[in-house]
C-alpha positions in Angstrom: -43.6 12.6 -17.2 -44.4 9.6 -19.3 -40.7 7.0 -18.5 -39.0 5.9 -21.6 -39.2 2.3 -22.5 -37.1 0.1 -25.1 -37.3 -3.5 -25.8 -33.7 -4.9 -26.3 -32.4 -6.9 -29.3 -31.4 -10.8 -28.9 -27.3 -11.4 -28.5 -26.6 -13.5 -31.3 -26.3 -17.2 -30.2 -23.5 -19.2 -32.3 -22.6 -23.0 -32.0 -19.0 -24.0 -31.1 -18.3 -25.4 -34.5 -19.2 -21.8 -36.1 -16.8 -19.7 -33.2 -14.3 -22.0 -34.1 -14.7 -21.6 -37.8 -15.3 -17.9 -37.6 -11.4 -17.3 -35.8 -9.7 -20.3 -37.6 -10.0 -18.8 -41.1 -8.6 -15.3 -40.4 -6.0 -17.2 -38.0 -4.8 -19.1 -40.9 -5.2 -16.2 -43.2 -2.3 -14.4 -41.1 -0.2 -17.7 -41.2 -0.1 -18.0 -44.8 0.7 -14.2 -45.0 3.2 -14.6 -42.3 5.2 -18.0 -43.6 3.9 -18.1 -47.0 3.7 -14.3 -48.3 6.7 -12.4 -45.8 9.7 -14.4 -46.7 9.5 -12.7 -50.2 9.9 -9.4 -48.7 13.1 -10.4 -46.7 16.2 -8.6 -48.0 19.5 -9.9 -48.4 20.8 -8.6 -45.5 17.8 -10.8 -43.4 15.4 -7.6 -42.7 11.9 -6.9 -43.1 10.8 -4.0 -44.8 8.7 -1.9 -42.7 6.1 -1.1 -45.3 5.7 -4.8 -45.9 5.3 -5.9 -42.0 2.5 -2.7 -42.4 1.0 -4.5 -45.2 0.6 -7.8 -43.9 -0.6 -6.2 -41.2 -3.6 -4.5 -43.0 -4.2 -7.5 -45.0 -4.7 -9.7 -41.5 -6.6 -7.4 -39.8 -8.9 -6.7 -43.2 -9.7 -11.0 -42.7 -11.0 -10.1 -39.1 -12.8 -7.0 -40.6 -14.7 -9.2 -42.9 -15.6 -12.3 -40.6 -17.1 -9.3 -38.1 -19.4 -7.9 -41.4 -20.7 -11.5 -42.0 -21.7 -12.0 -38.2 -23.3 -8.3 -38.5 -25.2 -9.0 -41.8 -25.8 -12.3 -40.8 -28.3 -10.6 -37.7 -29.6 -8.5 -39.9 -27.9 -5.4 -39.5 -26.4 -2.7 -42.3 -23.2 -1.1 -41.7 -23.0 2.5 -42.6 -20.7 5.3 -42.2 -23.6 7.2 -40.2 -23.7 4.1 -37.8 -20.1 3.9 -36.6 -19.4 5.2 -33.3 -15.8 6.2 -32.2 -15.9 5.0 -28.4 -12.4 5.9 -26.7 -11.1 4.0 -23.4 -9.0 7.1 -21.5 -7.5 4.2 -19.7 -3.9 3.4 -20.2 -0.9 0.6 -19.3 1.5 3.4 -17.6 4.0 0.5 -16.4 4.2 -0.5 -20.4 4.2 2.7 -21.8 7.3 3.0 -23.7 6.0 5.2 -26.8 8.5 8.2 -27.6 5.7 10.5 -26.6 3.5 11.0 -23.5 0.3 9.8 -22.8 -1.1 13.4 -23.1 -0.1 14.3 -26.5 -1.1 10.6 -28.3 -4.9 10.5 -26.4 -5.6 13.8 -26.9 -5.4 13.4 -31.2 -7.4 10.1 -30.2 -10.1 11.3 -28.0 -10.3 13.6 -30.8 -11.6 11.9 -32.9 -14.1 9.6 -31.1 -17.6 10.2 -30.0 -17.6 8.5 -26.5 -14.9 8.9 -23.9 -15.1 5.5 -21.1 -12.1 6.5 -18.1 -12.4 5.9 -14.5 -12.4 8.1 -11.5 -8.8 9.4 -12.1 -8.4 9.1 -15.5 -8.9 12.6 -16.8 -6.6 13.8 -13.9 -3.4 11.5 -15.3 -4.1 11.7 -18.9 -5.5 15.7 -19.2 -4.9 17.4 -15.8 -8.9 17.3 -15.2 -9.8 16.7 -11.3 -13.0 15.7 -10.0 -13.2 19.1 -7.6 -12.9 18.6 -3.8 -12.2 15.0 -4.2 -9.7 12.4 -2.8 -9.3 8.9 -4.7 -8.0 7.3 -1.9 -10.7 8.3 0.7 -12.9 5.2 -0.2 -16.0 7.9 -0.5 -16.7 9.8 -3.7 -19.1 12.2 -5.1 -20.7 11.2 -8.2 -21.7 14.8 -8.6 -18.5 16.5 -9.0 -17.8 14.2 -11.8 -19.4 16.5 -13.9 -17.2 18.8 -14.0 -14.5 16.9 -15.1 -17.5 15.7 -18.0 -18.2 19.0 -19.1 -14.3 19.9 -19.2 -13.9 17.1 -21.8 -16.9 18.0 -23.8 -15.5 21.3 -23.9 -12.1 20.3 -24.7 -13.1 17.5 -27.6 -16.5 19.0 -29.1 -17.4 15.5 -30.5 -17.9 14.2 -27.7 -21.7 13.4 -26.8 -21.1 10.7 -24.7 -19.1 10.3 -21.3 -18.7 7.4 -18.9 -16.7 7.5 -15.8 -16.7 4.4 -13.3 -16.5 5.1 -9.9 -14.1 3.0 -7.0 -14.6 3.5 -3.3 -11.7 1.6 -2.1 -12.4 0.7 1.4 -10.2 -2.6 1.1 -8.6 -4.4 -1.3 -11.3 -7.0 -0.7 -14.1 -4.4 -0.2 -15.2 -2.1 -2.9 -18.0 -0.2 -3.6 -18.6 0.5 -7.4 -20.8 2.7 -9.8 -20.9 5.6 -12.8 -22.3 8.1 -14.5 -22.6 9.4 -17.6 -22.8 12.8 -18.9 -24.7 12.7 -22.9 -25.3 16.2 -24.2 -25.3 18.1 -21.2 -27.2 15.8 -19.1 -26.2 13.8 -16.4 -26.9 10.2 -15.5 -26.7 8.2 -11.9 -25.6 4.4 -11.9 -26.6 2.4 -9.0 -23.9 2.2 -6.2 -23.2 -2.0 -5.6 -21.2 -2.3 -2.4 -19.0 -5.4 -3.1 -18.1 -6.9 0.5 -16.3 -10.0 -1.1 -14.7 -9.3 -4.5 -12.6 -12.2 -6.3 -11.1 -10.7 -8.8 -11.2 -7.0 -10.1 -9.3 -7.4 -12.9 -11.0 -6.7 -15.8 -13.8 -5.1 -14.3 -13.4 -1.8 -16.3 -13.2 -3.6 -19.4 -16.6 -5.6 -18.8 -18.2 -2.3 -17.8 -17.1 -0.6 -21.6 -18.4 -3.5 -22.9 -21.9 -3.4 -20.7 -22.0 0.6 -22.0 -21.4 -0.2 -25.7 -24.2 -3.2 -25.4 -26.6 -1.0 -23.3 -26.3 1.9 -25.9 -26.8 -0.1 -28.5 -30.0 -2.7 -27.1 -31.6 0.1 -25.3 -31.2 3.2 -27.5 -32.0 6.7 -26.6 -32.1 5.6 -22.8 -29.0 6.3 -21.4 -30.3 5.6 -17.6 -30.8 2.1 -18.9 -27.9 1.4 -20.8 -25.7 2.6 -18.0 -27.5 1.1 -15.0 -27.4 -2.3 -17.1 -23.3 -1.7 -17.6 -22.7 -0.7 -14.0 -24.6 -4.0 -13.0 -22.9 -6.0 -15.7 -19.3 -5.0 -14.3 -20.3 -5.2 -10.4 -21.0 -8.8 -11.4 -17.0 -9.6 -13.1 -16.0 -8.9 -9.2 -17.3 -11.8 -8.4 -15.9 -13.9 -11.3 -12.1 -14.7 -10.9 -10.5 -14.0 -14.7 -10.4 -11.3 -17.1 -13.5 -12.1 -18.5 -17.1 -11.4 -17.5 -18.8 -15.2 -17.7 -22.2 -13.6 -17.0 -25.8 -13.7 -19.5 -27.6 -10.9 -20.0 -30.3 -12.8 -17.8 -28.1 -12.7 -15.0 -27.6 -8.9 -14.8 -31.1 -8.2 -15.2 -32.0 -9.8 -12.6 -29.2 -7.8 -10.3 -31.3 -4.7 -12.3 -34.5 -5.9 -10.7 -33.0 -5.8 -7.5 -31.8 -9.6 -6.9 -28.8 -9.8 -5.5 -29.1 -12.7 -3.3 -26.8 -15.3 -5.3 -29.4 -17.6 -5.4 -28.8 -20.9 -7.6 -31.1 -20.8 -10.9 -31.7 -24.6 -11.7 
C-alpha cells in the first residue's frame, strides 16, 4: 500500500492596512444602509417594515459576500456552484435558545441540506436522539469506535452527507482533558490522535478552532481525510492552551505538534 501524500496550499498573507480596509468598507456599507437608507422605510406610526429590515439585511451581508470573492480571486481561486460545500456545526446555544420551535425540527431541515455534519461527543444524542452505544459522557474514558454508529445513523438519516466529524472530550477534570475525533467519509472511518491536556487555559472555543482546522485540512490536503483531521484535532488541542476564543496559532506551529513536538519549546 503506496500512503497518500498532498502538498498544501499557502494561507494567504494580508498586511494590516488591507484587513482593515477589507472590513471598513462593508462596515460602512451597513451604516449608510442603516442611517442613510432605513429611515425612509419608517412608517408614521415609528415602525420598521419587516421586509425592509430583511432587505437591508441582504444588501449588508451581499457587501461581505463580495469583499470574500475578491480575497478568493485574488489567490487565484474560481468559485463554482460544484465547489461549495454545505458544512453544518450540530452544536447549539441551548441556554439562548428561544426560537418557537425545538432544536430537532430546525437542524434536522438544516443538516439536510449540508454535506458535512461537525458535533461533539453528545451532540447527535441532544439534537437527534442518536447515542454513541455503551457509552457514558461523564466517565472521562470514551471509545472512539462506537462513534460510528452514531456516523452511520446520520448518513442514513441525511443521505448528503459524505462527511462526519465528531470531537471527542474525556473529562477527567475541569483542568485536565484529554481530546481527539474521528471522522466517518463515505463509509470509512478515520482515527485522530488522542492529546492528553494536563494544564488547559481555556477551552472555550476549542470546538470552533477544530471546525475551522477540518474545513482548512479538507481543503489544503484533499482526498486525505487522515491528514486533514489529524491536522484539525492538533490545531484545536493547541486553543487549550491559548486563553480566548480564538486560536492564535500558525500553521507551522501545529505541524510541528503533527510531527510529534510537543515539548513547548521557544522558537526564536
Amino acid at each position: 500500500m503506496t500512503e497518500r501524500t498532498s502538498t498544501p496550499k499557502e494561507i494567504p498573507q494580508f498586511s494590516l492596512p488591507q484587513v482593515l480596509l477589507m472590513y471598513a468598507w462593508p462596515i460602512a456599507w451597513f451604516m449608510f444602509l442603516i442611517y442613510a437608507v432605513g429611515p425612509m422605510f419608517v412608517s408614521s406610526d415609528g415602525t420598521f417594515p419587516l421586509w425592509a429590515e430583511n432587505l437591508i439585511g441582504l444588501l449588508g451581508n451581499g457587501a461581505e459576500i463580495i469583499v470574500a470573492i475578491i480575497i478568493l480571486r485574488r489567490e487565484g481561486y474560481r468559485l463554482t456552484f460544484k465547489s461549495l460545500r454545505v458544512r453544518m456545526n450540530l452544536r447549539f446555544p441551548d441556554k439562548l435558545w428561544k426560537w418557537g420551535a425545538q432544536p430537532v425540527d430546525v437542524m434536522q431541515d438544516l443538516v439536510a441540506l449540508s454535506d458535512i455534519a461537525i458535533g461533539n461527543e453528545e451532540d447527535a444524542a441532544k439534537v437527534f436522539g442518536i447515542h454513541a452505544p455503551d457509552t457514558d459522557v461523564t466517565s472521562g474514558q470514551l471509545d472512539a469506535g462506537k462513534y460510528r454508529h452514531v456516523c452511520e445513523q446520520l448518513a442514513e438519516r441525511f443521505p448528503d452527507l459524505d462527511t462526519i466529524a465528531i470531537t471527542l472530550r474525556g473529562s477527567l477534570s475541569a483542568s485536565h482533558n484529554t481530546w481527539s475525533s474521528v471522522l466517518w467519509h463515505s463509509g470509512d472511518l478515520f482515527f485522530g490522535p488522542t492529546y492528553d491536556i494536563t494544564h488547559i487555559v481555556d477551552r472555550v472555543g476549542g470546538g470552533d478552532s477544530f471546525v475551522a482546522g477540518l474545513i482548512y485540512g479538507l481543503n489544503t490536503y484533499s482526498g486525505d481525510h487522515q491528514r486533514a483531521l489529524d491536522f484539525a484535532v492538533a490545531a484545536s488541542a493547541l486553543k487549550h492552551t491559548i486563553f480566548g476564543d480564538f486560536n492564535l496559532v500558525s500553521v507551522t506551529e501545529v505541524e510541528k505538534i503533527l510531527a510529534g513536538d510537543t515539548s513547548g519549546r521557544v522558537s526564536r
